[in-house]
C-alpha positions as CSV (number, residue, x, y, z in Angstrom):
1,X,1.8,-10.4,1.7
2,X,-0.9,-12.1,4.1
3,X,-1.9,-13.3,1.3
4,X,0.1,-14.3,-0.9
5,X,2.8,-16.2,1.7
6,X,0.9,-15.7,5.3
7,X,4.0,-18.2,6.8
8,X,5.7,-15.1,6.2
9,X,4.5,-12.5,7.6
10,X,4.7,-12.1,11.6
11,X,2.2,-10.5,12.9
12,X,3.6,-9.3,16.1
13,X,5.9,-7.3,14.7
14,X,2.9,-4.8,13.0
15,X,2.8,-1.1,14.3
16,X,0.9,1.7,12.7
17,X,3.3,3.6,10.5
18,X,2.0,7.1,8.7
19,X,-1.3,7.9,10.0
20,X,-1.6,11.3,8.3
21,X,-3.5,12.8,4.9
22,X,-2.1,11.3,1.8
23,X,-3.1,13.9,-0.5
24,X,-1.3,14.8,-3.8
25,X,1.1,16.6,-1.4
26,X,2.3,13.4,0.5
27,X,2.2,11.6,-2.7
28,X,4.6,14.0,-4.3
29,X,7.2,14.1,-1.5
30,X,6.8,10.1,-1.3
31,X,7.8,10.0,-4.6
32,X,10.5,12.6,-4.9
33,X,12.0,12.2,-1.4
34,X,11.0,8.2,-0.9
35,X,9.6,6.5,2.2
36,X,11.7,8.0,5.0
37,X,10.1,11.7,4.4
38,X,6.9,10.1,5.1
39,X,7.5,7.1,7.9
40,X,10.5,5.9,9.8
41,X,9.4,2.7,9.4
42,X,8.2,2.3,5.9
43,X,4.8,1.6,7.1
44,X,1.7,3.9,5.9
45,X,-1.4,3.3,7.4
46,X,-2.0,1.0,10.3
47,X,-1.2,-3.0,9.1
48,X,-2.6,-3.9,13.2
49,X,-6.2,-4.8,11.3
50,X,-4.4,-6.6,8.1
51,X,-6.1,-9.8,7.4
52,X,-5.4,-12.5,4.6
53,X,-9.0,-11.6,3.1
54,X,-8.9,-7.7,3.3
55,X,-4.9,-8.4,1.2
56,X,-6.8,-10.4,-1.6
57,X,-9.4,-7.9,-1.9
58,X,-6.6,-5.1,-2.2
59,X,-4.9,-7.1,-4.6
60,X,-7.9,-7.5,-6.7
61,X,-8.4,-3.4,-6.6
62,X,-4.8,-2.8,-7.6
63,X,-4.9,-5.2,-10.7
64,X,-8.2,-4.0,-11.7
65,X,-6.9,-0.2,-11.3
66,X,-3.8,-0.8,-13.2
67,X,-5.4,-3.0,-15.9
68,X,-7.8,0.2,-16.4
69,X,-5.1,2.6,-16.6
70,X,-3.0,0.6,-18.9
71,X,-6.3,0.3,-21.4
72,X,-6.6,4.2,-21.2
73,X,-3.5,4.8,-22.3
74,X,-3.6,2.3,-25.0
75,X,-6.8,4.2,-26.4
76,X,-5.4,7.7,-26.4
């Protein structure tokens, strides 16, 4: 969100959410039991350290993940 509308985002209200593994396990129950089984605040990880640059470098990650996994499928 720092990135793509930073006049949005307020900073002072960041606070580490889920600090635990995220294995396959966490994944799973994330998935089949949503947010709340994970973190009461719909937070995982710790946002304390976002930045505007470290969001656009996620966001580049995430497209270039997904774009992969959409080509893989179109092969098979």
């Amino acid at each position: 969100m720092l990135t793509i509308a930073e006049n949005l985002v307020e900073k002072k209200r960041f606070q580490p959410g889920y600090l635990g593994v995220l294995g396959e396990e966490e994944i799973e129950k994330l998935f089949k039991n949503g947010m709340p089984s994970l973190t009461k605040i719909g937070v995982i990880g710790d946002p304390t350290n976002a930045s505007k640059k470290r969001g656009k470098i996620y966001l580049e990650k995430i497209a270039e993940f997904l774009t992969d996994e959409i080509k893989k499928h179109k092969l098979a």
